[in-house]
N, CA, C and O atoms as a Maestro MAE file, in Angstrom:
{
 s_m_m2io_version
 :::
 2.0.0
}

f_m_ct {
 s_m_title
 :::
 protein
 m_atom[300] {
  # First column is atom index #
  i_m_mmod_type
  r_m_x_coord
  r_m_y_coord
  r_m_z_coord
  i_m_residue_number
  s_m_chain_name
  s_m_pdb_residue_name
  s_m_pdb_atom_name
  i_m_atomic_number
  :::
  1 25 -71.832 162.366 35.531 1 A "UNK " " N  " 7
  2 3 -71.000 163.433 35.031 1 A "UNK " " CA " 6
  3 2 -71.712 164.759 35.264 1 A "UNK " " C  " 6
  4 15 -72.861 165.190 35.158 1 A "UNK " " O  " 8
  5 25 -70.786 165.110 35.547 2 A "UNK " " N  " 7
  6 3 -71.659 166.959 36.280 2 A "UNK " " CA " 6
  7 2 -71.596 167.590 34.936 2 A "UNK " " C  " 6
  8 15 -70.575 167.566 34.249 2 A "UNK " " O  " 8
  9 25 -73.034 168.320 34.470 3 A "UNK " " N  " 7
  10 3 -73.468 169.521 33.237 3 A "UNK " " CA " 6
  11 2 -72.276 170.510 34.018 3 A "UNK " " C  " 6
  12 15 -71.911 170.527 35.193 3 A "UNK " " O  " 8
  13 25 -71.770 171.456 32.620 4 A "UNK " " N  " 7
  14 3 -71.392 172.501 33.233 4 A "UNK " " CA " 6
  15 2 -71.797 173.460 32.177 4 A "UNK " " C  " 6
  16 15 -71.661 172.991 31.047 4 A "UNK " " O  " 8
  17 25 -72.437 175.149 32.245 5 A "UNK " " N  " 7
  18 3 -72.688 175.972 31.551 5 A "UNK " " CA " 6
  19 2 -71.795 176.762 31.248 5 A "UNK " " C  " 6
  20 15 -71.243 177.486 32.077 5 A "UNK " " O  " 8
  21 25 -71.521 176.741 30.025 6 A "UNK " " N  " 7
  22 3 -70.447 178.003 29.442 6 A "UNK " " CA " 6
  23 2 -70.828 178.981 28.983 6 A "UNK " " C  " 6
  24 15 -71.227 178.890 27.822 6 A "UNK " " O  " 8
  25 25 -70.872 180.011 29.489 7 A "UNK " " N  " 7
  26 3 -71.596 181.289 28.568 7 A "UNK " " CA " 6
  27 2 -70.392 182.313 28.492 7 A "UNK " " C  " 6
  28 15 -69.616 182.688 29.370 7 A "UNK " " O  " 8
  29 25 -70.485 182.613 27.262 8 A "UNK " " N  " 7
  30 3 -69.672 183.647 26.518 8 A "UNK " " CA " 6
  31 2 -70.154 184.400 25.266 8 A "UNK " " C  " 6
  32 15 -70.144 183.792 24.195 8 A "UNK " " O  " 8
  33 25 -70.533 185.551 25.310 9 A "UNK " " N  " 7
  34 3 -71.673 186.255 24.768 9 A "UNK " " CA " 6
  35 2 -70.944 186.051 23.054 9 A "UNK " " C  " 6
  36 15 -71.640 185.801 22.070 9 A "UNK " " O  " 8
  37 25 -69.944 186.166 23.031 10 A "UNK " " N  " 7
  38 3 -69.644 185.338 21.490 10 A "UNK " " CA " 6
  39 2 -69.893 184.245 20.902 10 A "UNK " " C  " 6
  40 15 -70.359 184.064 19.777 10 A "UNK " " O  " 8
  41 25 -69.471 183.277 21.931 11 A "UNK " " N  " 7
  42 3 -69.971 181.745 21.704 11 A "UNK " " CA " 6
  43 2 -71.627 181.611 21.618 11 A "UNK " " C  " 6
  44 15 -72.311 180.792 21.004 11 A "UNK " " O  " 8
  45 25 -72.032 182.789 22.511 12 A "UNK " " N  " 7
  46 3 -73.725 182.540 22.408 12 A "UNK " " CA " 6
  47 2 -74.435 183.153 20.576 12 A "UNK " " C  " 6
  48 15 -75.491 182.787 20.061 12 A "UNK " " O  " 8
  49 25 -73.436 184.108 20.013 13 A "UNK " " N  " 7
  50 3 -73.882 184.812 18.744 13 A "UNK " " CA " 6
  51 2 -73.774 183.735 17.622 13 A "UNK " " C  " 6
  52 15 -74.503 183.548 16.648 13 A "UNK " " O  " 8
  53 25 -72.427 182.947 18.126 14 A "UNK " " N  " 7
  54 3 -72.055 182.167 16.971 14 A "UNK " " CA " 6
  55 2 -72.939 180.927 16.946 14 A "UNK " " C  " 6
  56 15 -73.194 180.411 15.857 14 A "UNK " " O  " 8
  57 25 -73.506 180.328 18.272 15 A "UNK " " N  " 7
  58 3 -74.797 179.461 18.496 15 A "UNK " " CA " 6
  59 2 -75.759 179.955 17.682 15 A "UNK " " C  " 6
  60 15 -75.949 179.458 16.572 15 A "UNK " " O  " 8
  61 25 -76.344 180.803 18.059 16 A "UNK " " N  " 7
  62 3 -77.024 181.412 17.449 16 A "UNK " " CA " 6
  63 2 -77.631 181.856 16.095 16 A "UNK " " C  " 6
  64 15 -78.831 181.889 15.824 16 A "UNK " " O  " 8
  65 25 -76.456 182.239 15.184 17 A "UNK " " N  " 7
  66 3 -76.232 182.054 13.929 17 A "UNK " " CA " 6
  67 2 -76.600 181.006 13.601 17 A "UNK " " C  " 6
  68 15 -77.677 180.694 13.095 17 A "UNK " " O  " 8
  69 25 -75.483 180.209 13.940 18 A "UNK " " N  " 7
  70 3 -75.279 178.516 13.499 18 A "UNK " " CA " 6
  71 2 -76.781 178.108 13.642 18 A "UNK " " C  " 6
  72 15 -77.473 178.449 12.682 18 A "UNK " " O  " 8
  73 25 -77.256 177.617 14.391 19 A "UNK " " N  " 7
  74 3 -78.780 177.941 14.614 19 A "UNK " " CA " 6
  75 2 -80.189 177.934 13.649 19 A "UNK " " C  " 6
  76 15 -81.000 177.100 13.247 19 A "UNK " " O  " 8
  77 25 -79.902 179.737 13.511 20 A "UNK " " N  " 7
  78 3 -80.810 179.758 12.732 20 A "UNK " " CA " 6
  79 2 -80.660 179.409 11.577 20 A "UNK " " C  " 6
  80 15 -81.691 179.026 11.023 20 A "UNK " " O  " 8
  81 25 -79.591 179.393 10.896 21 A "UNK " " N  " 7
  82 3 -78.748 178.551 9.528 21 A "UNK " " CA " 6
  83 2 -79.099 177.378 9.340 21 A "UNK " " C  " 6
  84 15 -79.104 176.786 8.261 21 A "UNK " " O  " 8
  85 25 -79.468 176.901 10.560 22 A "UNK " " N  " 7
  86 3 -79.514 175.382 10.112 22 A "UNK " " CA " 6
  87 2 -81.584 174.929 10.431 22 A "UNK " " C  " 6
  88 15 -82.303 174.015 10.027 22 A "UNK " " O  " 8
  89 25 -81.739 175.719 11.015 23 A "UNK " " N  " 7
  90 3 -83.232 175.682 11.691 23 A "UNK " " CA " 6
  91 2 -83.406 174.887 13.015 23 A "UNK " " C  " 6
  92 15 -84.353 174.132 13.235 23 A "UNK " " O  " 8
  93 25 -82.502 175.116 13.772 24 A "UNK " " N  " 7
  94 3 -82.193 173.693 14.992 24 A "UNK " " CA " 6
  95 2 -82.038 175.146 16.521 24 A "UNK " " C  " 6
  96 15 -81.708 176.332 16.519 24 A "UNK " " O  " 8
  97 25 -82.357 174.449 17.289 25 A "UNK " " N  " 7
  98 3 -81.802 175.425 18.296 25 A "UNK " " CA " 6
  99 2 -80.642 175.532 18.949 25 A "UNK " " C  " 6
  100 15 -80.055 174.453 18.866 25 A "UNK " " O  " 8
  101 25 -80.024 176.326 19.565 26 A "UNK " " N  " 7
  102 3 -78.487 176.664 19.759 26 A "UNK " " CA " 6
  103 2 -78.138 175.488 20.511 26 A "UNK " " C  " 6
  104 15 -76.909 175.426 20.481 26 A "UNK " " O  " 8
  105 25 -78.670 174.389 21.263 27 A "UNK " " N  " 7
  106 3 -77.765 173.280 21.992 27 A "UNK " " CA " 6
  107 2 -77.429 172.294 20.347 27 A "UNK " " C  " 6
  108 15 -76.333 171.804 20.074 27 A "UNK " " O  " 8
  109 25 -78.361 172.231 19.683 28 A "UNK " " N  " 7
  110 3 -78.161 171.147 18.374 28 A "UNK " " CA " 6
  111 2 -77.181 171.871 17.836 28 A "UNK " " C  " 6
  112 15 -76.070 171.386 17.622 28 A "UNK " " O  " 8
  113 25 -77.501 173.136 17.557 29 A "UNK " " N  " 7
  114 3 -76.681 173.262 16.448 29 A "UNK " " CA " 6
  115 2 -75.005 173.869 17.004 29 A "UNK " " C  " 6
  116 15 -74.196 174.255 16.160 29 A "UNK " " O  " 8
  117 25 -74.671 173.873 18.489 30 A "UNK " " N  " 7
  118 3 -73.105 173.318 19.077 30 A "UNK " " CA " 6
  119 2 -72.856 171.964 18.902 30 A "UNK " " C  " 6
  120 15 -71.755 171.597 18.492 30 A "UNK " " O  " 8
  121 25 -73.793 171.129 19.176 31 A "UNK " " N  " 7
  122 3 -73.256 170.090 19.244 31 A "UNK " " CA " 6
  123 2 -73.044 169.471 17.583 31 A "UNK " " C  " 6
  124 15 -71.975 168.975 17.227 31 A "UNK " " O  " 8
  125 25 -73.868 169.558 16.954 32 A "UNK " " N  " 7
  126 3 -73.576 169.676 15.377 32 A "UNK " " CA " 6
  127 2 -72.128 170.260 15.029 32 A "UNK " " C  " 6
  128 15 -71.418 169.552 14.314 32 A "UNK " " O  " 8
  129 25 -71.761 171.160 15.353 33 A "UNK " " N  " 7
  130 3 -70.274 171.993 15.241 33 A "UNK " " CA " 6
  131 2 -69.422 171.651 15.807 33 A "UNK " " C  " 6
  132 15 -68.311 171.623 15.277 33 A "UNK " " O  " 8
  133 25 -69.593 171.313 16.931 34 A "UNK " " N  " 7
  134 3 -68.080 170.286 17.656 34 A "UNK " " CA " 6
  135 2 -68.343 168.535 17.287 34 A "UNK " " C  " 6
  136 15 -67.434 167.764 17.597 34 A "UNK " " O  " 8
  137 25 -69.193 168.159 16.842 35 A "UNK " " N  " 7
  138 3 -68.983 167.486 16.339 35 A "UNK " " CA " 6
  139 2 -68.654 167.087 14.892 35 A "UNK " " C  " 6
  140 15 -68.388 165.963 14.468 35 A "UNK " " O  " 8
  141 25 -68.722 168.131 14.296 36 A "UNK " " N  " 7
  142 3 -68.079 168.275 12.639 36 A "UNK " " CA " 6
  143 2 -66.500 168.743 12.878 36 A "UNK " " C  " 6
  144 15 -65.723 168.153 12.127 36 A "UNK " " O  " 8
  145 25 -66.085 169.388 13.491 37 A "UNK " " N  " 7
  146 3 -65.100 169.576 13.480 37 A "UNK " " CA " 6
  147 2 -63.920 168.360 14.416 37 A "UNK " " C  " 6
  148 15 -62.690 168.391 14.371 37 A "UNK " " O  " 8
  149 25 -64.550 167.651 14.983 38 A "UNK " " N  " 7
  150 3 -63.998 166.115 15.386 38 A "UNK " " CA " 6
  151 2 -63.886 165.549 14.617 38 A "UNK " " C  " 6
  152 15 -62.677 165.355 14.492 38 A "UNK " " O  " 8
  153 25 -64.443 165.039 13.845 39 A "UNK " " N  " 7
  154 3 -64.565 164.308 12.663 39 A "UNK " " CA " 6
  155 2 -63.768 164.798 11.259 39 A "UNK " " C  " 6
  156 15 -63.489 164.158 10.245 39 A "UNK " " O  " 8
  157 25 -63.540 166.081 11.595 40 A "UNK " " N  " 7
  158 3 -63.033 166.465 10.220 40 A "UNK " " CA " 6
  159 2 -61.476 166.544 10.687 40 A "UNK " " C  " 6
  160 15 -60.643 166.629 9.784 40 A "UNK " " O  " 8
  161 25 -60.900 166.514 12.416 41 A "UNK " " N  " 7
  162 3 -60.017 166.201 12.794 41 A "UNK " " CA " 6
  163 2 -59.131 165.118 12.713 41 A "UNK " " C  " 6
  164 15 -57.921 164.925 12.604 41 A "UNK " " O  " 8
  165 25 -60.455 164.309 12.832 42 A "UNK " " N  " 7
  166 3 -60.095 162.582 12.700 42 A "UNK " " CA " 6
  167 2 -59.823 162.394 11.759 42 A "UNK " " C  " 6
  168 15 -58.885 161.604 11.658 42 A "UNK " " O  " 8
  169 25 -60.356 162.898 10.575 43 A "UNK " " N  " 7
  170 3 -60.071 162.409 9.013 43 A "UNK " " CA " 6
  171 2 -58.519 163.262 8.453 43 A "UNK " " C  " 6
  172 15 -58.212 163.097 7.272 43 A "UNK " " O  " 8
  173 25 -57.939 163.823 9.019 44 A "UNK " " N  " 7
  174 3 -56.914 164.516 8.713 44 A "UNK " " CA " 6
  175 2 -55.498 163.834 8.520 44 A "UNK " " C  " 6
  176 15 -55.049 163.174 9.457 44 A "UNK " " O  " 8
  177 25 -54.895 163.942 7.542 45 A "UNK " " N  " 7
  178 3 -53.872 163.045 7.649 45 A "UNK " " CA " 6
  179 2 -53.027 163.074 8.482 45 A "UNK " " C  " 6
  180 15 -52.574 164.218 8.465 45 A "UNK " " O  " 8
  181 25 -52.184 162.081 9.731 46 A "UNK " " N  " 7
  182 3 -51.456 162.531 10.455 46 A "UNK " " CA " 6
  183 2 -50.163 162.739 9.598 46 A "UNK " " C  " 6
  184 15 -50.015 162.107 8.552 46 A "UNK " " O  " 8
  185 25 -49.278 163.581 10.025 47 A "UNK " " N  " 7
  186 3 -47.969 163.605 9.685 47 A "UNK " " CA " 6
  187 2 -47.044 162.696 8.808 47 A "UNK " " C  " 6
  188 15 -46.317 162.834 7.825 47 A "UNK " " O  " 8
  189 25 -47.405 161.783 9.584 48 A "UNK " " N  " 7
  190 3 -46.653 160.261 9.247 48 A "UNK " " CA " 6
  191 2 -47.317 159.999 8.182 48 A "UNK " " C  " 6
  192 15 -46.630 159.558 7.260 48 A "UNK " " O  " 8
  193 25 -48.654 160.143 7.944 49 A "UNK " " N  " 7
  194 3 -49.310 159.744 6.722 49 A "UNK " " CA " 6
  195 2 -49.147 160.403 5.691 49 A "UNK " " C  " 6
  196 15 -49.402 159.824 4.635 49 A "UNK " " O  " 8
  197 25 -48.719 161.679 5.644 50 A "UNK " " N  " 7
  198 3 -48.128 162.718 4.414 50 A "UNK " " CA " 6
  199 2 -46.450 162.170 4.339 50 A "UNK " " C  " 6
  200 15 -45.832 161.823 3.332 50 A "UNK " " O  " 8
  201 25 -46.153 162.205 5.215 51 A "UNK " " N  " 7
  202 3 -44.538 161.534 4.618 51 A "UNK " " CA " 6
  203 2 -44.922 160.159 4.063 51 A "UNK " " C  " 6
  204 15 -44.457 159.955 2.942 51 A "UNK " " O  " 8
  205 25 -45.573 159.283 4.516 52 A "UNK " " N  " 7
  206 3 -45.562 158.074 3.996 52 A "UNK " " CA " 6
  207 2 -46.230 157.632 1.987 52 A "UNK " " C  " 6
  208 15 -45.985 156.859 1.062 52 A "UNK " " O  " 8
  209 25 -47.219 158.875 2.382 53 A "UNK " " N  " 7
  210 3 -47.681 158.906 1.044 53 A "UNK " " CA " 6
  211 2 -46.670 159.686 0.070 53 A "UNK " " C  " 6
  212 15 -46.869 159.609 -1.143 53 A "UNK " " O  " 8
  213 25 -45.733 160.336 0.501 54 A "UNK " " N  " 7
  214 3 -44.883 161.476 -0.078 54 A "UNK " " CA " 6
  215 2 -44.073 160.234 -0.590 54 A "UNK " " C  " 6
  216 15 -44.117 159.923 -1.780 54 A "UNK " " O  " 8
  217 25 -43.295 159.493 0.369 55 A "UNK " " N  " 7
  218 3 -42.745 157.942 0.211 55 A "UNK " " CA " 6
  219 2 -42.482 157.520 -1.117 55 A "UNK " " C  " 6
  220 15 -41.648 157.586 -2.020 55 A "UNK " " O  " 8
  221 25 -43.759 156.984 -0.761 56 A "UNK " " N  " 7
  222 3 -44.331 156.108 -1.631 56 A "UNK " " CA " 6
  223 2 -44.206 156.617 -3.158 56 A "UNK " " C  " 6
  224 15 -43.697 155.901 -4.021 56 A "UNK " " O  " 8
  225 25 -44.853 158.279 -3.502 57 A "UNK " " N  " 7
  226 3 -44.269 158.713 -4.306 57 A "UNK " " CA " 6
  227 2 -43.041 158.896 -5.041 57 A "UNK " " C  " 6
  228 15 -42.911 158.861 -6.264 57 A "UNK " " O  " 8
  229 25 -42.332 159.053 -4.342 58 A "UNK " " N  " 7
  230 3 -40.874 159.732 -4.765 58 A "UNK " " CA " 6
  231 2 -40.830 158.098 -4.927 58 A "UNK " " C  " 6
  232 15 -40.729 157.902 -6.139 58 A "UNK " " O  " 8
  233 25 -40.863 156.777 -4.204 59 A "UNK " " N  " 7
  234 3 -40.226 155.506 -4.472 59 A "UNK " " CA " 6
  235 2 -41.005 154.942 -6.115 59 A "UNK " " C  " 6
  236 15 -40.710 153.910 -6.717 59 A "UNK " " O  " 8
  237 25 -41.653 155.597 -6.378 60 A "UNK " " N  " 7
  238 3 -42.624 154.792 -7.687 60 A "UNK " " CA " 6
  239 2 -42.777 156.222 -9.118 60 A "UNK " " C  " 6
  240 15 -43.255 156.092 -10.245 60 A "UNK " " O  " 8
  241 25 -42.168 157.473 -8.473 61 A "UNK " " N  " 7
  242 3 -41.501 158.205 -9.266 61 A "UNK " " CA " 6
  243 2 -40.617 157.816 -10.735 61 A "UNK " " C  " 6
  244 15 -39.430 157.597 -10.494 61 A "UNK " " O  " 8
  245 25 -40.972 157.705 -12.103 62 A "UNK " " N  " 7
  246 3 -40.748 157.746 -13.171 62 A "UNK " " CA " 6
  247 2 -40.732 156.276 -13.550 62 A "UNK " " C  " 6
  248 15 -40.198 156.027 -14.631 62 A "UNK " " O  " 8
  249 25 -41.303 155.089 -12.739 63 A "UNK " " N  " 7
  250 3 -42.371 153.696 -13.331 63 A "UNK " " CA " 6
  251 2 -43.323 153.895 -14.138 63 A "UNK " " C  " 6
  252 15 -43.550 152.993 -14.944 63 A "UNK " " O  " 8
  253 25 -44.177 155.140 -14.171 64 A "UNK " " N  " 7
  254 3 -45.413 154.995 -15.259 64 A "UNK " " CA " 6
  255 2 -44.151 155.740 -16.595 64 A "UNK " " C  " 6
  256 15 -44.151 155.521 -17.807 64 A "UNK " " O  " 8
  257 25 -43.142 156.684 -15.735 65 A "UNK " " N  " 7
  258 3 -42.843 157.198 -17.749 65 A "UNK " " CA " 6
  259 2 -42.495 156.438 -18.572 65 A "UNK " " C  " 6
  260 15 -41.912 155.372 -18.372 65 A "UNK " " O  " 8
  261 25 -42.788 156.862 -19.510 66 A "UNK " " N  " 7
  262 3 -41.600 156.649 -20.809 66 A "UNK " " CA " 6
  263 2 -40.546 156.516 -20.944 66 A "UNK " " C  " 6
  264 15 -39.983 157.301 -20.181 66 A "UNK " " O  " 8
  265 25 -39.876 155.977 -21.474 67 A "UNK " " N  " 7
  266 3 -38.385 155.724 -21.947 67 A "UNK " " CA " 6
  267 2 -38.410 157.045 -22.963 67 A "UNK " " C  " 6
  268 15 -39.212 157.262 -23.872 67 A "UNK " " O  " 8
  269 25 -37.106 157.990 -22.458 68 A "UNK " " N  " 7
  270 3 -36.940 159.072 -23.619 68 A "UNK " " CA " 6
  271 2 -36.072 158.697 -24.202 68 A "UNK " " C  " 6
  272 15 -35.391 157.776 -23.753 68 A "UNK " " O  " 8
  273 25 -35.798 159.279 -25.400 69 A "UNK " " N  " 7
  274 3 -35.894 158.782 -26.980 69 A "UNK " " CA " 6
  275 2 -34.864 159.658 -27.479 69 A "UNK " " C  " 6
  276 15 -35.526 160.397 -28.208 69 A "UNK " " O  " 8
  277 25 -33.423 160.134 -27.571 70 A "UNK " " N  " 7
  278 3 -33.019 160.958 -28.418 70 A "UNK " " CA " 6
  279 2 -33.612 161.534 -29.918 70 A "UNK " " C  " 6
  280 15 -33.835 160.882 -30.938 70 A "UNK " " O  " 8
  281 25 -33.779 162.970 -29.674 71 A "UNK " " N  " 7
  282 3 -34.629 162.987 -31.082 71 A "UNK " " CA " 6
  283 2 -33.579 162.635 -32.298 71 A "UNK " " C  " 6
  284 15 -34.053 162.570 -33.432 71 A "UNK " " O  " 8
  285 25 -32.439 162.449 -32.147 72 A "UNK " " N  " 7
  286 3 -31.872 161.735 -33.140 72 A "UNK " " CA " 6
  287 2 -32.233 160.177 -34.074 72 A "UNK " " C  " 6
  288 15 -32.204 159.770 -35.235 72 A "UNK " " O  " 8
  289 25 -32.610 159.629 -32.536 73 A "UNK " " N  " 7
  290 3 -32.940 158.528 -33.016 73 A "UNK " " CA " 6
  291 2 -34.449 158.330 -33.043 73 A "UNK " " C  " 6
  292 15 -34.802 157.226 -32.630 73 A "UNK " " O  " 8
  293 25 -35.382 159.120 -33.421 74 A "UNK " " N  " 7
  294 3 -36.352 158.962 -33.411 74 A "UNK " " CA " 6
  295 2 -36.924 158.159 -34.668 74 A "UNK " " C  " 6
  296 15 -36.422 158.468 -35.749 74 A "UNK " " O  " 8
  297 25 -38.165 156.914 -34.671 75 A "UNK " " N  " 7
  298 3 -38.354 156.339 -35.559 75 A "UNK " " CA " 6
  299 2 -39.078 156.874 -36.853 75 A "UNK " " C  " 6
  300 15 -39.245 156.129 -37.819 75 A "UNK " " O  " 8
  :::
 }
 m_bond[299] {
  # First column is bond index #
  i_m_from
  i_m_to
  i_m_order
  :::
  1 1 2 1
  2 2 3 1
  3 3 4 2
  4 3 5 1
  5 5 6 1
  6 6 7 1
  7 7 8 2
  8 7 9 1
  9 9 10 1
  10 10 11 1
  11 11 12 2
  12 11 13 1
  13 13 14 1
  14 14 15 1
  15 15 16 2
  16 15 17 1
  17 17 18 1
  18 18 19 1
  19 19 20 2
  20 19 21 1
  21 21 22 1
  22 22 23 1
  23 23 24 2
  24 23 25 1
  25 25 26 1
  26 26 27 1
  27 27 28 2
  28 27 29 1
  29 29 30 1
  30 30 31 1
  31 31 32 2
  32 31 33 1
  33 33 34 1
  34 34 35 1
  35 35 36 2
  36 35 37 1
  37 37 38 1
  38 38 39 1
  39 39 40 2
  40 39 41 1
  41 41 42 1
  42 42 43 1
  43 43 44 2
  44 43 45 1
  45 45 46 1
  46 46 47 1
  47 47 48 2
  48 47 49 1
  49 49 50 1
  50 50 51 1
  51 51 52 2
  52 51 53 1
  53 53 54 1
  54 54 55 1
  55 55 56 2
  56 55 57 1
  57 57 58 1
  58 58 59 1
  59 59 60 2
  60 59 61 1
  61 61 62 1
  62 62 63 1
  63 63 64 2
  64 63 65 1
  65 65 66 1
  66 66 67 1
  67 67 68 2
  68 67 69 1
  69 69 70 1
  70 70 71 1
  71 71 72 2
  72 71 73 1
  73 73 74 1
  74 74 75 1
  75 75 76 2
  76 75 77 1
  77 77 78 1
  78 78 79 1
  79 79 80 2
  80 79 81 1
  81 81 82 1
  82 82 83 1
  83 83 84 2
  84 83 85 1
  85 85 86 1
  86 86 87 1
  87 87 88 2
  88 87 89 1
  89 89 90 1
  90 90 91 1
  91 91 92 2
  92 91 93 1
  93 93 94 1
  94 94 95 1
  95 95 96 2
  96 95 97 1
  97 97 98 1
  98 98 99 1
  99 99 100 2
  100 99 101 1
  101 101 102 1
  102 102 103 1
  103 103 104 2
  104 103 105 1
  105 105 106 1
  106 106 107 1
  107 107 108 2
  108 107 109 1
  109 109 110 1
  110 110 111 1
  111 111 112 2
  112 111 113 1
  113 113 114 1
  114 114 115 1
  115 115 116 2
  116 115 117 1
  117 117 118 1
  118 118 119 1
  119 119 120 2
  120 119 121 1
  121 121 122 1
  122 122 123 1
  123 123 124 2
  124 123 125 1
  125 125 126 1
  126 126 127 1
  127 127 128 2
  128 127 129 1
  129 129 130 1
  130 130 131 1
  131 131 132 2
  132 131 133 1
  133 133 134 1
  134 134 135 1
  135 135 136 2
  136 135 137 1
  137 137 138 1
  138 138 139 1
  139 139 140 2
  140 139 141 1
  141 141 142 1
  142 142 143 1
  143 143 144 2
  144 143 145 1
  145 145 146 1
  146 146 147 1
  147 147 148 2
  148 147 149 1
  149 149 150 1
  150 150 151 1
  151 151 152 2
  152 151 153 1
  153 153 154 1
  154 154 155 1
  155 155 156 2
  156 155 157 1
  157 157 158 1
  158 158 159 1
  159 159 160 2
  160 159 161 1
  161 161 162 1
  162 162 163 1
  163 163 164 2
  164 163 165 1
  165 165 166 1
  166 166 167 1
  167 167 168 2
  168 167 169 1
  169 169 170 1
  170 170 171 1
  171 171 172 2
  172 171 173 1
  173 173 174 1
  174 174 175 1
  175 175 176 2
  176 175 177 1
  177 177 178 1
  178 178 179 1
  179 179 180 2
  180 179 181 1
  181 181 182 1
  182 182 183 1
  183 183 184 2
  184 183 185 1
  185 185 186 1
  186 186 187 1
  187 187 188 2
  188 187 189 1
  189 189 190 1
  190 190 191 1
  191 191 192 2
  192 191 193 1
  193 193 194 1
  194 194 195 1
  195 195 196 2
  196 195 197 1
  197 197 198 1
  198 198 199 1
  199 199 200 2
  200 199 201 1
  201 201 202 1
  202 202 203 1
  203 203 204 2
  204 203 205 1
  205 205 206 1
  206 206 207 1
  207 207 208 2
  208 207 209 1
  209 209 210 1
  210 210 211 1
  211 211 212 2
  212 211 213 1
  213 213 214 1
  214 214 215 1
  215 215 216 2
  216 215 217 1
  217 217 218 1
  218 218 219 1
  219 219 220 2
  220 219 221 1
  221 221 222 1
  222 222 223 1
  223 223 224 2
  224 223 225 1
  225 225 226 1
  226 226 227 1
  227 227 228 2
  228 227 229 1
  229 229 230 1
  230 230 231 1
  231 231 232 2
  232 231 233 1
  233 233 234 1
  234 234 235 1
  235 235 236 2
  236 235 237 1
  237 237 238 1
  238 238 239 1
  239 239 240 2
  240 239 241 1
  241 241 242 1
  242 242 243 1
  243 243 244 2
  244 243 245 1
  245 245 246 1
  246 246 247 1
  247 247 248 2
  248 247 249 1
  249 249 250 1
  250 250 251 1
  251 251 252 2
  252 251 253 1
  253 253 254 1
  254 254 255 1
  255 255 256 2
  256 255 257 1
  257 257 258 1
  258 258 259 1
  259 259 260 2
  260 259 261 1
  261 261 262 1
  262 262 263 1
  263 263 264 2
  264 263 265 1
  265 265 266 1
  266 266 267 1
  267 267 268 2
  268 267 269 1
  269 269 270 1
  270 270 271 1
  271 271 272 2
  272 271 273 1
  273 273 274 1
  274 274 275 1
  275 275 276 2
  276 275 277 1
  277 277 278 1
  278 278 279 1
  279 279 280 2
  280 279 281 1
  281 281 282 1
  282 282 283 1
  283 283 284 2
  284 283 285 1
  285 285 286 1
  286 286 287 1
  287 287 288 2
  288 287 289 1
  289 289 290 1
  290 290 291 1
  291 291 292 2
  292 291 293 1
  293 293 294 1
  294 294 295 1
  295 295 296 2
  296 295 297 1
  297 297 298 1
  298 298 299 1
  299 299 300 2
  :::
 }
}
């Protein structure tokens, strides 16, 4: 696989930063950052998984309540 160099004097500040923040030098601490943000991609719920959990909700919606009670007939 062919290296390829990206230089972009922003991307080099934000290396940089990142960097000294962490005490690592600017190749660790990119690859530290694209790899946190993969991972925090991966863990994201897809779509389907917010409707499905939404689902699930609305289907099991008012099983834990209570039975309400006219305060008339209260004991």
């Amino acid at each position: 696989m062919e290296k390829r160099t990206i230089y972009d004097e922003r991307l080099d500040d934000l290396a940089q930063t990142l960097a000294d923040m962490l005490g690592v030098d600017k190749t660790e601490a990119m690859r530290l950052a694209l790899q946190n943000e993969i991972e925090r991609l991966r863990s994201t719920p897809t779509i389907d998984d917010q409707i499905a959990t939404l689902r699930e909700t609305v289907k099991n919606y008012g099983r834990k309540s209570t039975r309400m009670v006219h305060p008339s007939k209260k004991r």
